[in-house]
C-alpha positions in Angstrom: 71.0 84.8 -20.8 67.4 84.5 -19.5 67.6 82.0 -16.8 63.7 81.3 -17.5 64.4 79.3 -21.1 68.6 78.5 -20.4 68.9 75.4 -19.1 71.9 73.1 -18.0 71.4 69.2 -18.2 73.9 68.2 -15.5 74.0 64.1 -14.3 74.4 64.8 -10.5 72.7 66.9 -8.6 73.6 70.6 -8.7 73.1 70.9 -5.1 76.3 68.8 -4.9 78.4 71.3 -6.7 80.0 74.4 -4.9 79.7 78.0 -6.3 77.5 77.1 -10.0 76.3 80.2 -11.6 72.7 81.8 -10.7 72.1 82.8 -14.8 70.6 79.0 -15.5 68.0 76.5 -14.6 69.5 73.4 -13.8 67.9 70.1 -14.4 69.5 66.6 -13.3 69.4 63.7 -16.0 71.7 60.9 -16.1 70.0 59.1 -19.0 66.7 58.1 -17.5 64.0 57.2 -19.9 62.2 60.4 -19.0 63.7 64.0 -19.9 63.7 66.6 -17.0 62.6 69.3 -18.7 62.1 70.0 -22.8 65.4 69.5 -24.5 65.1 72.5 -26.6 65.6 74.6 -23.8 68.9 73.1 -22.9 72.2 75.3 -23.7 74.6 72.9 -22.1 74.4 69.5 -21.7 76.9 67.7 -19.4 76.2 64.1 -20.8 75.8 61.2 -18.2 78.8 59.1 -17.1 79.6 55.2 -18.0 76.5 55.5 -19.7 76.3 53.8 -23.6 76.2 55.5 -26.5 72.7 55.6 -27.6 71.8 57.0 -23.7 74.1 60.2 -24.4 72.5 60.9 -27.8 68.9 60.2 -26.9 68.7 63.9 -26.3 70.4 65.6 -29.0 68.4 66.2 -31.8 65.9 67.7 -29.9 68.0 70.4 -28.2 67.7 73.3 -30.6 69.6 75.8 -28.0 72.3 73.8 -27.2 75.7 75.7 -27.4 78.0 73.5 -25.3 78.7 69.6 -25.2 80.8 69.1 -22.3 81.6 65.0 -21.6 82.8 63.6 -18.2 85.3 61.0 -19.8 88.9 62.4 -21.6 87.6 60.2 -25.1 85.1 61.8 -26.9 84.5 58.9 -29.3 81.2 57.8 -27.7 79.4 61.2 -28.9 80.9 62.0 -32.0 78.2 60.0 -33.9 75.9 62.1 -32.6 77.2 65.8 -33.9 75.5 65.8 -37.4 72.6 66.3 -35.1 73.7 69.4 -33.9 73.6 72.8 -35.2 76.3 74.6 -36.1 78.8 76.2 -33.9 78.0 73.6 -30.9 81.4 73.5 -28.7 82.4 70.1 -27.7 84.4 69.9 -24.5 86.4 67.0 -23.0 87.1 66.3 -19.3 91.2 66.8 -19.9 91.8 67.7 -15.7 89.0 64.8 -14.5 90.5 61.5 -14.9 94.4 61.7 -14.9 94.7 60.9 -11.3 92.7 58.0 -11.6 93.6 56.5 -14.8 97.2 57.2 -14.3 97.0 54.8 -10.8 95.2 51.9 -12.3 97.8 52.4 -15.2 100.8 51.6 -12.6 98.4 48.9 -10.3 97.3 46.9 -13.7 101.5 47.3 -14.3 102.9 46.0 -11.2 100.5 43.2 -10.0 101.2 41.9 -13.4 104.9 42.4 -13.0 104.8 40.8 -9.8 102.5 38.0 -10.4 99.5 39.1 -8.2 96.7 37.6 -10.5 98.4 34.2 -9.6 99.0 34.7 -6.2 95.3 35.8 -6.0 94.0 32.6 -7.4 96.5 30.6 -4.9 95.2 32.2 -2.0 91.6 30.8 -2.8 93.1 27.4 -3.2 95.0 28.0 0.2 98.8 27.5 -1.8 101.6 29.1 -0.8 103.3 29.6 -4.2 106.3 31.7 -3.6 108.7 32.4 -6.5 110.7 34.8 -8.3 109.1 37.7 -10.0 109.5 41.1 -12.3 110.4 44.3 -10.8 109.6 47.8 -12.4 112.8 48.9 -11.4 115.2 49.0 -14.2 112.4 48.2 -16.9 112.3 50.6 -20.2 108.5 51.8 -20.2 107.0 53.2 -23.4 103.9 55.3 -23.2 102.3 55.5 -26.0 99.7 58.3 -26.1 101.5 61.3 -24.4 98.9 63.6 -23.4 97.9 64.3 -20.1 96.9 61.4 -18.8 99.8 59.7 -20.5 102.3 62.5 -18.7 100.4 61.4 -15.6 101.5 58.3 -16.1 104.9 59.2 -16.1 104.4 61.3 -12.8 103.7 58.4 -11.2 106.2 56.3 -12.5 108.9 58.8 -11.5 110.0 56.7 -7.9 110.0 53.3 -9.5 113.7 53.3 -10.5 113.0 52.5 -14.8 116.2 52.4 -16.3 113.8 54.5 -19.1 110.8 56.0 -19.9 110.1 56.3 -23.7 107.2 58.8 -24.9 105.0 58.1 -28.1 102.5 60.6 -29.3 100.7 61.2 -32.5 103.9 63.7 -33.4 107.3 64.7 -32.3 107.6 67.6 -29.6 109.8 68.4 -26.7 108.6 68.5 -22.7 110.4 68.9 -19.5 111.1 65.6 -19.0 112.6 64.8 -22.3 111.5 64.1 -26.7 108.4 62.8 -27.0 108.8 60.7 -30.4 106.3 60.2 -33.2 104.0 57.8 -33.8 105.9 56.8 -36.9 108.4 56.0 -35.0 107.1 52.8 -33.2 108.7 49.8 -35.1 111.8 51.4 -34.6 111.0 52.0 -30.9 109.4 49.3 -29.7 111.7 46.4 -29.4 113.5 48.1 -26.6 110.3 48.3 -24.2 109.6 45.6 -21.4 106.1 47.8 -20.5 104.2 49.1 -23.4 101.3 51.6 -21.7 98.8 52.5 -24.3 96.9 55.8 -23.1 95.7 57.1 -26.4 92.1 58.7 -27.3 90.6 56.4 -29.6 90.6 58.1 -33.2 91.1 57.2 -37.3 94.8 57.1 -36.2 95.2 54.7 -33.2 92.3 52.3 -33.6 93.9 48.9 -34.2 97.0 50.7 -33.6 98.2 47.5 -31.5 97.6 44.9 -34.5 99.8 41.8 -35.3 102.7 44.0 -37.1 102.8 46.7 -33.4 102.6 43.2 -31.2 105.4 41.4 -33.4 107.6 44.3 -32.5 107.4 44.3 -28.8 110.5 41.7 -26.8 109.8 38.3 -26.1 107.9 38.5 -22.4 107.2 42.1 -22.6 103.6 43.4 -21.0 101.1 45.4 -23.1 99.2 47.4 -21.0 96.0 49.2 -22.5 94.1 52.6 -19.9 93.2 53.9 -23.9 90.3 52.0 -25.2 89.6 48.5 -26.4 89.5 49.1 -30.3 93.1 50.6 -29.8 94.2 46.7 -29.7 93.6 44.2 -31.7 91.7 41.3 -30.0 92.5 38.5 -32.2 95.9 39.5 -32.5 96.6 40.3 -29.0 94.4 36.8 -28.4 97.5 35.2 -30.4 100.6 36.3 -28.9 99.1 35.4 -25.2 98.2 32.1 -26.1 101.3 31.5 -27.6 103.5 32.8 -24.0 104.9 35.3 -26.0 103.0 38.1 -24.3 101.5 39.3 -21.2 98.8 41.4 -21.0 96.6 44.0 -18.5 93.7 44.9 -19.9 91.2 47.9 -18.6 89.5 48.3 -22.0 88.7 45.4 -24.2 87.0 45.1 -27.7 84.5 43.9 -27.5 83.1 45.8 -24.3 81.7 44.4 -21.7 83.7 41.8 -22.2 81.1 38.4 -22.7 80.8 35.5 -21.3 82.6 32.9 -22.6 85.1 35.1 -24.9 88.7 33.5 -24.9 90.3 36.5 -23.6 89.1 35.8 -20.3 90.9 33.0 -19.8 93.8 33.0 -22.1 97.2 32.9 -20.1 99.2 36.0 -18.6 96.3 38.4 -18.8 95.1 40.4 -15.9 91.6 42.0 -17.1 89.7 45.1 -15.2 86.2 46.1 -16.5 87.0 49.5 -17.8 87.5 50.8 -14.4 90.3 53.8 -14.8 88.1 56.4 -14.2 85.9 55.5 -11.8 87.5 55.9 -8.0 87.0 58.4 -5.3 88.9 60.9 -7.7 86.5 61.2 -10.0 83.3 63.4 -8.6 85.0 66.2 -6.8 87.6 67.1 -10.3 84.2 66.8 -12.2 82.4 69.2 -10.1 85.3 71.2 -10.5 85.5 71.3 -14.1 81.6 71.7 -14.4 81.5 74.2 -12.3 84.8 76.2 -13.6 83.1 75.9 -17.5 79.6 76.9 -16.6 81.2 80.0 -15.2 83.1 80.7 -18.1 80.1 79.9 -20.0 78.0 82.8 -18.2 80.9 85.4 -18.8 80.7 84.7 -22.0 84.4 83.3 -22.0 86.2 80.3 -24.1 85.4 76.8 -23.6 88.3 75.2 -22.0 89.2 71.5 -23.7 87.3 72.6 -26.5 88.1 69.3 -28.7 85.6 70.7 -31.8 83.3 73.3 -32.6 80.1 71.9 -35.4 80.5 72.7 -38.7 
């Protein structure tokens, strides 16, 4: 490759990761209104983090090199508008590896401060009231997971010491792991009346949005908690919206259509919902198993290798 015309859009500095490859030009952009350098010239575009949609596809049409599409985030649903841009044989890479870690531990913190009442206890401790009381363990709930990829397994990792009288895995299709069946997807009206914790962890795709609509929420026991690391459009608001405001349902919420979440929505303050802004992935874990990954696929890139979590190649 000619390092004078390849270049690599990265959204961090590539001072700040170890060991990158001498065959490119490297050029920092993390959605600024200017371009670094002239977009055509680009071979592999590392789009920018927590940035929107029309930010990571500003670029795109104009890069007439590119060969590789590698996101920071596991859900590639924010950049898939943009691939009829593309020409063909462009590689689109996910960041499987990057955010399991993280996602996996506000998964389990979103879990047992709503279990335990923490939210409450919170708002008590800014009124200076001691409300003391008698609260949900995890120990000796039946967990679902529904979305069992790697993040989803992570989950389960992590769940491991809490003493569940079950865990019950959910993926797009029946397969066997380690641990024990991972059921299909078809399977959930059967399944999910025996859950206490449904943990929704699926990439957002044709199959699973609105996957969690009135029919999925019916299902689940009286005083269960739905629990959604996936994305907001995976649930349905107005339906979720009903079973909390009835007290059928709890809630913890990372992801939320619509997203940001505005002012003045009734999800905000409808009863037994705990509500993070879309924070799973962003902790102290993130930036060094990005650089990692980054650095591991440019090298592969420059030998000429596969694409690791190569999610689609352009038609």
């Amino acid at each position: 490759m000619d390092a004078k015309t390849a270049d690599v859009w990265l959204p961090f500095p590539a001072e700040e990761i170890e060991g990158l490859p001498d065959a490119f030009t490297y050029r920092e952009w993390d959605g600024e209104d200017d371009f670094p350098a002239d977009p055509a010239a680009c071979v592999f575009y590392v789009t920018p983090y927590m940035k929107s949609t029309e930010v990571t596809l500003r670029p795109l049409a104009d890069m007439a090199g590119l060969e590789v599409v590698q996101t920071l985030t596991a859900g590639i649903d924010h950049v898939l508008d943009g691939l009829d841009l593309l020409r063909p044989g462009v590689r689109l890479c996910n960041a499987r590896g990057v955010h399991e870690a993280s996602t996996a531990e506000l998964a389990l913190t979103l879990t047992l401060a709503s279990l335990r009442g923490i939210p409450g206890m919170v708002r008590g401790q800014d009124r200076e009231e001691w409300n003391s009381g008698f609260y949900d363990a995890l120990a000796d709930k039946s967990v679902m997971i529904v979305g069992y990829g790697s993040i989803g397994a992570a989950i389960e990792d992590r769940l491991a010491p809490f003493e569940c009288a079950r865990v019950v895995r959910v993926a797009r299709s029946a397969r066997t792991t380690p641990r024990g069946p991972v059921h299909a997807q078809a399977e959930l009206p059967r399944l999910l009346p025996e859950a206490d914790v449904v943990i929704l962890s699926t990439p957002l795709t044709d199959a699973t949005r609105g996957l969690a609509d009135a029919a999925f929420l019916s299902r689940m026991k009286d005083g269960a908690l739905l629990v959604n690391v996936a994305r907001g459009p995976v649930a349905v608001t107005d339906a979720l919206l009903a079973e909390l405001e009835s007290g059928r349902l709890r809630a913890a919420l990372d992801v939320t259509d619509p997203e940001p979440l505005p002012a003045g929505h009734p999800l905000w303050h409808a009863p037994n919902v705990l509500i993070t802004p879309h924070v799973g992935g962003s902790s102290t874990a993130f930036a060094p198993r990005a650089r990692r990954l980054v650095a591991g696929q440019l090298h592969r890139f420059a030998a000429g290798e596969p694409m690791e979590n190569t999610v689609l190649i352009t038609d």
